[in-house]
VEXDREN-2710 file (C-alpha; in Angstrom, 1 decimal):
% VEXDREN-2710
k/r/px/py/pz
1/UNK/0.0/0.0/0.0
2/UNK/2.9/2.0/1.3
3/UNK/4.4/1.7/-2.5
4/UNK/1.6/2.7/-4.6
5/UNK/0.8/5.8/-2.5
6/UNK/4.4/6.4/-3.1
7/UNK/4.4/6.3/-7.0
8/UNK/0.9/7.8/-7.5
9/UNK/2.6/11.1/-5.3
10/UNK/5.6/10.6/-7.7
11/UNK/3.4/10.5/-10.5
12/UNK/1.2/13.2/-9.7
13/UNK/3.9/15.3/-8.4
14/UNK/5.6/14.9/-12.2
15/UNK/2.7/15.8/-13.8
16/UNK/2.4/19.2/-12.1
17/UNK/5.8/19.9/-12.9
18/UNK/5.7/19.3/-16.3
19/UNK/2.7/21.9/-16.7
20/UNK/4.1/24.3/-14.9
21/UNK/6.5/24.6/-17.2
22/UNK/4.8/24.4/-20.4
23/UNK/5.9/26.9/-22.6
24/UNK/2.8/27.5/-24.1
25/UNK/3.5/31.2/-25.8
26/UNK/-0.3/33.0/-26.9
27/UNK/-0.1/35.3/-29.4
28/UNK/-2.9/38.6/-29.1
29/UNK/-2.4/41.5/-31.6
30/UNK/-4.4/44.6/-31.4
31/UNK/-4.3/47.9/-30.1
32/UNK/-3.2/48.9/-26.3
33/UNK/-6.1/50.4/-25.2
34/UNK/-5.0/50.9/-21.4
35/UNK/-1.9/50.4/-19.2
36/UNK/-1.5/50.8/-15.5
37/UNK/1.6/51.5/-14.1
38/UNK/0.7/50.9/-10.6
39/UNK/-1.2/47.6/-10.9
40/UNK/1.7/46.7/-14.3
41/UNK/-1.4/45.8/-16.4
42/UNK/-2.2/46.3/-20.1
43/UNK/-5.1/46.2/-21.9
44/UNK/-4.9/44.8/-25.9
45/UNK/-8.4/45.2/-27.7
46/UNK/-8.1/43.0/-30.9
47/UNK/-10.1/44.3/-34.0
48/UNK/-13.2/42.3/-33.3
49/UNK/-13.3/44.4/-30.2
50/UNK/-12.4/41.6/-27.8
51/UNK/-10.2/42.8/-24.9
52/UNK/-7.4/40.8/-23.2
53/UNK/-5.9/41.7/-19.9
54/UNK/-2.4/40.9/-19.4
55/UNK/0.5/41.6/-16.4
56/UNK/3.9/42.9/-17.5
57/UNK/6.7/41.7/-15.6
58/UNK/10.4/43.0/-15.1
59/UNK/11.6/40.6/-18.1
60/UNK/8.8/41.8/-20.4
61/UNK/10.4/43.2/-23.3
62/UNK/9.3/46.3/-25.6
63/UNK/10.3/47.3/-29.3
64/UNK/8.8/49.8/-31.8
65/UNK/9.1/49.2/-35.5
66/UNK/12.4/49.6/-36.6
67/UNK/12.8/46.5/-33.4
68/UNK/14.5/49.2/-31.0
69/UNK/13.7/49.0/-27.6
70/UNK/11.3/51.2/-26.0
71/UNK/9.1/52.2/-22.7
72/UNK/5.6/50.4/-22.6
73/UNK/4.2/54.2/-22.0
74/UNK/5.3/54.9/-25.6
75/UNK/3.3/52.1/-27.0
76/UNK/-0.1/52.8/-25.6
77/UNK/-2.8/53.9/-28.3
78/UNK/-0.7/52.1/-30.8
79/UNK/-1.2/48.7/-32.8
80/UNK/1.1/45.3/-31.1
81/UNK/1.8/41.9/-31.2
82/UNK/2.3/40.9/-27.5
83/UNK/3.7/37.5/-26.8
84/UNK/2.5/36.1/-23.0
85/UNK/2.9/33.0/-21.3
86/UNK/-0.5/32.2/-18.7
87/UNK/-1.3/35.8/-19.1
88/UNK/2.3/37.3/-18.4
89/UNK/4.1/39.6/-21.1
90/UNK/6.7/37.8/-22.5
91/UNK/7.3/40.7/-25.4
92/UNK/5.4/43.2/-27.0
93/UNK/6.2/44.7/-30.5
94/UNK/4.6/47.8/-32.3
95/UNK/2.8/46.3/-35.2
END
């Protein structure tokens, strides 16, 4: 009894390791319609007028156009392609 309560924790254990770190990168491109400094959100409203909130985080990365980097204060108002994993900005690009 001992041994299969020890493998199905093994197993299980595994399992939520494995999706933790899935790598699963989602794709939203639209315009940023709001940012908060304060809260380090950003809002992306895609042309169908769906909205998608997403977190920024210290590693997030900005570029304009010409692939530059830039401040995510210069990009509000403007069309993006932001890259997240589970809702956190990977990258964020001016389209």
């Amino acid at each position: 009894m001992k041994k299969t309560i020890t493998i199905l924790s093994a197993l299980a254990l595994s399992a939520g390791l494995s999706y933790a770190g899935c790598g699963k990168v989602d794709t939203t491109s639209g315009k940023i319609t709001s940012y908060d400094a304060e809260k380090k959100i950003i809002v992306v409203e895609a042309e169908g007028g769906a909205k998608t909130t997403l977190t920024i985080t210290p590693t997030s990365k900005y570029a304009g156009k010409d692939g530059k980097d830039i401040k995510i204060e210069d990009l509000q108002g403007k069309t993006v392609k932001v890259d997240s994993e589970h809702k956190k900005v990977t990258s964020v690009k001016e389209a």
